[in-house]
C-alpha positions as CSV (number, residue, x, y, z in Angstrom):
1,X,-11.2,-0.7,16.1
2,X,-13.5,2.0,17.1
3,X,-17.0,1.6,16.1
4,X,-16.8,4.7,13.7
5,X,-13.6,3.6,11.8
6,X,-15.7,0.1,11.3
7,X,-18.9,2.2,10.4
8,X,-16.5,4.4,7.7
9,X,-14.7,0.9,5.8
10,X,-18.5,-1.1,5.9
11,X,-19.7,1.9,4.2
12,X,-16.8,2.2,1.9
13,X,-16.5,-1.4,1.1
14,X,-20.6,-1.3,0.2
15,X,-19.6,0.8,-2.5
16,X,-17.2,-1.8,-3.8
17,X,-20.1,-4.3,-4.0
18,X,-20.1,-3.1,-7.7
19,X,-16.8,-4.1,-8.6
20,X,-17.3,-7.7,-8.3
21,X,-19.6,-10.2,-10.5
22,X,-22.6,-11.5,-9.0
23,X,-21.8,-14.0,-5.9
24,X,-18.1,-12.2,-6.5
25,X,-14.7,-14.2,-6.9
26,X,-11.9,-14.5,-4.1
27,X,-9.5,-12.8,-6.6
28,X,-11.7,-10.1,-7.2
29,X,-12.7,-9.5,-3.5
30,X,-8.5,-9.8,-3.0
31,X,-8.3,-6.9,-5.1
32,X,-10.9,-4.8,-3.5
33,X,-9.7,-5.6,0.0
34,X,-6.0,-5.1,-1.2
35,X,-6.7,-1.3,-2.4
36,X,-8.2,-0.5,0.5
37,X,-5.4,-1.7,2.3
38,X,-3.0,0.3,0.4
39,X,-5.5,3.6,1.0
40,X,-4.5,3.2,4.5
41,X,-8.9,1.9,5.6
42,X,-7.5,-0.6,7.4
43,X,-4.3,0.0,10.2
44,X,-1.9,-2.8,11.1
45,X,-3.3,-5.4,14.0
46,X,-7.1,-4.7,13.0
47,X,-9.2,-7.9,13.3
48,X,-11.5,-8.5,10.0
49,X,-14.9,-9.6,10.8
50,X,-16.2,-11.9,8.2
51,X,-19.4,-11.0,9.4
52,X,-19.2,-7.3,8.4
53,X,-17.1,-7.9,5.0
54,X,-19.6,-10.9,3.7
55,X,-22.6,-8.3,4.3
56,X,-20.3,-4.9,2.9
57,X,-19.1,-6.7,0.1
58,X,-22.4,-9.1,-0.8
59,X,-20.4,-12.5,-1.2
60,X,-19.9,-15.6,0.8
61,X,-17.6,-17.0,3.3
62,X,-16.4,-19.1,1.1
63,X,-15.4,-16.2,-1.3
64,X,-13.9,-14.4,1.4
65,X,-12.1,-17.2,2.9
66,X,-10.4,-17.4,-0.5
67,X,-9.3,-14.0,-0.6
68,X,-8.2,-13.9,2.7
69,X,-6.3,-16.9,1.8
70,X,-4.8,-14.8,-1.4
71,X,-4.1,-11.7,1.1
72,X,-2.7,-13.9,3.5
73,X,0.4,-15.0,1.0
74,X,1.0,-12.1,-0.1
75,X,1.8,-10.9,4.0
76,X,-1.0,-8.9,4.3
77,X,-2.6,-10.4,6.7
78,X,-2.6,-13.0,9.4
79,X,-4.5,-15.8,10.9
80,X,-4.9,-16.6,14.6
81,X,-6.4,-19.7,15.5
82,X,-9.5,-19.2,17.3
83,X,-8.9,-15.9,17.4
84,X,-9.8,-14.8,13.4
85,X,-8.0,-12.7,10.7
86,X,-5.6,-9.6,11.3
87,X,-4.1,-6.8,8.9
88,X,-0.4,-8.1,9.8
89,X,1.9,-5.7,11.8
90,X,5.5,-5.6,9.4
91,X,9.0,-5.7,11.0
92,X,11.7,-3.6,10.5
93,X,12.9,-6.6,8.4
94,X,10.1,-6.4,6.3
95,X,11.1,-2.4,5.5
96,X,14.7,-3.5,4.8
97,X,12.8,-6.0,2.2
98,X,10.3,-3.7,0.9
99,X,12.5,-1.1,0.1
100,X,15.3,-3.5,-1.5
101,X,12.3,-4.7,-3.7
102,X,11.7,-1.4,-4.5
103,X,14.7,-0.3,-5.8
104,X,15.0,-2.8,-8.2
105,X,10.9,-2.4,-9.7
106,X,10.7,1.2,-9.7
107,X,14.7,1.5,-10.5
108,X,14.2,-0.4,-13.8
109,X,10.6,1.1,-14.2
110,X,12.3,4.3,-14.2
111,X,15.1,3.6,-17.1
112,X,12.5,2.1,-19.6
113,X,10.6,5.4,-19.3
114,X,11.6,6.4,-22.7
115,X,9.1,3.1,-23.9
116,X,6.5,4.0,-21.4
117,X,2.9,3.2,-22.6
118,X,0.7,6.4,-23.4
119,X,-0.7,8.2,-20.9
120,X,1.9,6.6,-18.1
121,X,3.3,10.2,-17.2
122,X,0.6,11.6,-17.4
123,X,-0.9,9.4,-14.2
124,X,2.1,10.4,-12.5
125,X,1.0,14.4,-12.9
126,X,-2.1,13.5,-11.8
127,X,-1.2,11.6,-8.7
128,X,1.0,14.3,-7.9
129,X,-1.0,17.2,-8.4
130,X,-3.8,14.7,-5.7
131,X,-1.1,15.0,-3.3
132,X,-0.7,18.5,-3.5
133,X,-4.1,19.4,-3.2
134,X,-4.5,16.9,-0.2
135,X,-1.7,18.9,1.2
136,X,-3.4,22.1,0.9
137,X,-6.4,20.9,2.6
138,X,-3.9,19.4,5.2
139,X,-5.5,16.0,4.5
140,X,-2.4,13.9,5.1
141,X,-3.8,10.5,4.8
142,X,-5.0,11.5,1.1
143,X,-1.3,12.8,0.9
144,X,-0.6,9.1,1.6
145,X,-2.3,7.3,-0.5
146,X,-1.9,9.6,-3.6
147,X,2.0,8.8,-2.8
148,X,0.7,5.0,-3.3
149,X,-0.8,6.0,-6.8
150,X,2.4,7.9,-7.7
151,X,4.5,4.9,-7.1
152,X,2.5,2.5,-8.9
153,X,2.3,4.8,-11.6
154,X,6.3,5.0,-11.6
155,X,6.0,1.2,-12.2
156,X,3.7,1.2,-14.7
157,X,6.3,3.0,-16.5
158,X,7.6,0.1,-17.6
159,X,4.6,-1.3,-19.4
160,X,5.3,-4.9,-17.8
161,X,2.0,-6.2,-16.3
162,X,3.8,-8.5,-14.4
163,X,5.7,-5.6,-12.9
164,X,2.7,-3.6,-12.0
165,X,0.7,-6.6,-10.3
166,X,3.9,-7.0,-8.2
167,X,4.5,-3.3,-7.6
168,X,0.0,-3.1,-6.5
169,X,0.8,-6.1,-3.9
170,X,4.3,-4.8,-2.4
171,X,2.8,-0.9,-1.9
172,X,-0.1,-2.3,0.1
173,X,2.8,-3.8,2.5
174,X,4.2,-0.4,2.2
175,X,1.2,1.6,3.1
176,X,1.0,-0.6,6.2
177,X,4.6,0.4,7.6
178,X,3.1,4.0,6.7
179,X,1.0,3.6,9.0
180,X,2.9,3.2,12.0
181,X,4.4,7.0,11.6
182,X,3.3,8.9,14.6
183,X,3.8,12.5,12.2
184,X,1.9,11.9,8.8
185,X,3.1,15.6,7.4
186,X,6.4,15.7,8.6
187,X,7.0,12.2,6.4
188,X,5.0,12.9,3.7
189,X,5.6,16.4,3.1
190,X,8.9,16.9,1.6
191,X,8.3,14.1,-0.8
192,X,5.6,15.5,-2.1
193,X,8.2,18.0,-4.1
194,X,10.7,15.0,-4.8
195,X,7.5,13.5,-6.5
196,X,7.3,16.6,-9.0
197,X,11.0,16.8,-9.6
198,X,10.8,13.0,-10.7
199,X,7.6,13.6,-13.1
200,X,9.8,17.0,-14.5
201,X,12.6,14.9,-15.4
202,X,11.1,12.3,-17.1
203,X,8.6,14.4,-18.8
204,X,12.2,16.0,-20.5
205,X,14.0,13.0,-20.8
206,X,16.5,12.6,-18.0
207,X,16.1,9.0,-16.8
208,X,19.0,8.8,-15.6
209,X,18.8,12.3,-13.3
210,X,15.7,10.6,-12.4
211,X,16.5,7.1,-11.5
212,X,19.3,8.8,-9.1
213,X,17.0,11.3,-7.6
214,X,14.5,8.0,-6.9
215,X,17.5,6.0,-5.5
216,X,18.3,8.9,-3.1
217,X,14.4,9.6,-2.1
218,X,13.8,5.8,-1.4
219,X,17.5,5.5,0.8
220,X,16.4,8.6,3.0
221,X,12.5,7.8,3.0
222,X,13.5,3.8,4.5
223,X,15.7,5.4,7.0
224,X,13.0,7.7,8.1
225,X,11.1,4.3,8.7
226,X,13.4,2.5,10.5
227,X,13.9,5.6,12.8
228,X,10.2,5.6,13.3
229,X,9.3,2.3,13.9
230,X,8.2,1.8,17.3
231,X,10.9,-0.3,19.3
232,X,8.5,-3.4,20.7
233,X,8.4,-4.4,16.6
234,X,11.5,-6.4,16.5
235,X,12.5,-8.3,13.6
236,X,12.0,-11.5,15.6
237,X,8.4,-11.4,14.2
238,X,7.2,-14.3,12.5
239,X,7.6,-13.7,8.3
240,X,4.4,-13.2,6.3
241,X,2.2,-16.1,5.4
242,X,3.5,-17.7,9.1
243,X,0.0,-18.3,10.3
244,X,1.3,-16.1,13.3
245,X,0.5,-13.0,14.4
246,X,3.2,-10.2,15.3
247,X,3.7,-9.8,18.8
248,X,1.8,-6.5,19.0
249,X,-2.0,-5.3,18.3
250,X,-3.9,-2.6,18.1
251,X,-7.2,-2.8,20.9
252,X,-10.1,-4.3,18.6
C-alpha cells in the first residue's frame, strides 16, 4: 500500500470516529471497517495496521481485535501468523458462491417488491441516479460503489432485516472480487442502464420482468468475473475464516 492510499483511508476512517460510542464496540467498528470495504478503500491482499486503525478510529486493540475477529468469519479478511491481518484475496470459487447466494437474496427480494417498505424504491433511484452522475464525471470507483448501494437497496426490498444484514456482509465480498477488474468502465458501464430498467419495472409493477432481467444481469455480470479473474487465483485457495492467506498479495 502506497503511503497516499494509507494517508486517504486514515483520514477517511477519522471521520468514522463519530459513528462509534465512546471507547467504540467490536461490532460497531465491524461495521465501519465493513462499509469501507464494500466502497472499495481497501483492495484485496492489503495488510491492516492496528497501529493506524486504533489511532483513525479512537478505540483499543482489544476493540479492534474483536472486529477483526467478526470480519474475519465473515471472509473478509485473513490472519497470518506473525505476519498480521489481510483484506482476503477471493477465488473464482468464492464468485461461483457469491453469485449463487445472490440469486436467491435479491431473486426473492425482487418478487416481494409489491410489500416493500416505504421509501425502498426510492433508494434504488437514488443509488442509480449516484451512478450515473459518477459516470458523467468518469469517476468509476464511485460507479462501483453506488452499484453496492443499488444492490443492497434491491434487498432491502424485501423488508427482512435478516436479509439485508446478509445481503451488507455478502456485497462487501463482492466489492472485493470488483476489485480485481483491470477495466472499471468497461464492467460497470453497461449495468448502469440494466440498473434503471430494474428500478422502471418495479416502480410499474412488473416483478416478474424484473426478477428475469436481474437473473440475466447477475448470469452475464459472474461470467464477466470469471473471465477477468487473473489466472494465479485458483480455487485451490484456502476458504474464508481458514486463518490462511491466498497465495497471492498485493506489495504492502
Amino acid at each position: 500500500m502506497t503511503s497516499a492510499m494509507r494517508d486517504d483511508w486514515v483520514a477517511r476512517l477519522t471521520d468514522d470516529r463519530t459513528r462509534l460510542d465512546l471507547g467504540g464496540y467490536g461490532e460497531r467498528v465491524a461495521d465501519v471497517l465493513r462499509e469501507r470495504i464494500t466502497e472499495g478503500v481497501f483492495p484485496p491482499g492489503v495488510r491492516l495496521s492496528e497501529n493506524a486503525l486504533c489511532e483513525a478510529l479512537g478505540v483499543s486493540r482489544n476493540t479492534l481485535r474483536e472486529a477483526f475477529r467478526l470480519l474475519s468469519h465473515e471472509g473478509l479478511l485473513t490472519h497470518e501468523f506473525n505476519r498480521g491481518v489481510f483484506i482476503r484475496e477471493l477465488t473464482a470459487a468464492d464468485v461461483r458462491d457469491i453469485y449463487a447466494f445472490r440469486r436467491i437474496i435479491e431473486g426473492a427480494a425482487i418478487l416481494a417488491a409489491a410489500d416493500a417498505p416505504p421509501g425502498a424504491l426510492d433508494r434504488l433511484d437514488e443509488a442509480v441516479e449516484a451512478a450515473e452522475l459518477a459516470a458523467a464525471a468518469g469517476d468509476w470507483a464511485q460507479v462501483g460503489t453506488a452499484n453496492m448501494r443499488f444492490h443492497q437497496a434491491v434487498a432491502d426490498l424485501a423488508g427482512n432485516s435478516r436479509l439485508s444484514r446478509t445481503a451488507r456482509r455478502l456485497l462487501a465480498e463482492l466489492r472485493l472480487v470488483f476489485l480485481v477488474v483491470p477495466a472499471a468502465q468497461a464492467f460497470h458501464q453497461p449495468y448502469i442502464r440494466y440498473n434503471r430498467q430494474i428500478h422502471q419495472l418495479l416502480v410499474t409493477g412488473e416483478f416478474d420482468e424484473a426478477h428475469r432481467v436481474l437473473t440475466d444481469y447477475l448470469d452475464a455480470a459472474e461470467r464477466q468475473l470469471l473471465d477477468a479473474f487473473p489466472p494465479q487465483r485458483t480455487d485451490s485457495a484456502p476458504p474464508a475464516g481458514s486463518g490462511r492467506a491466498a497465495p497471492t498479495r498485493a506489495p504492502r
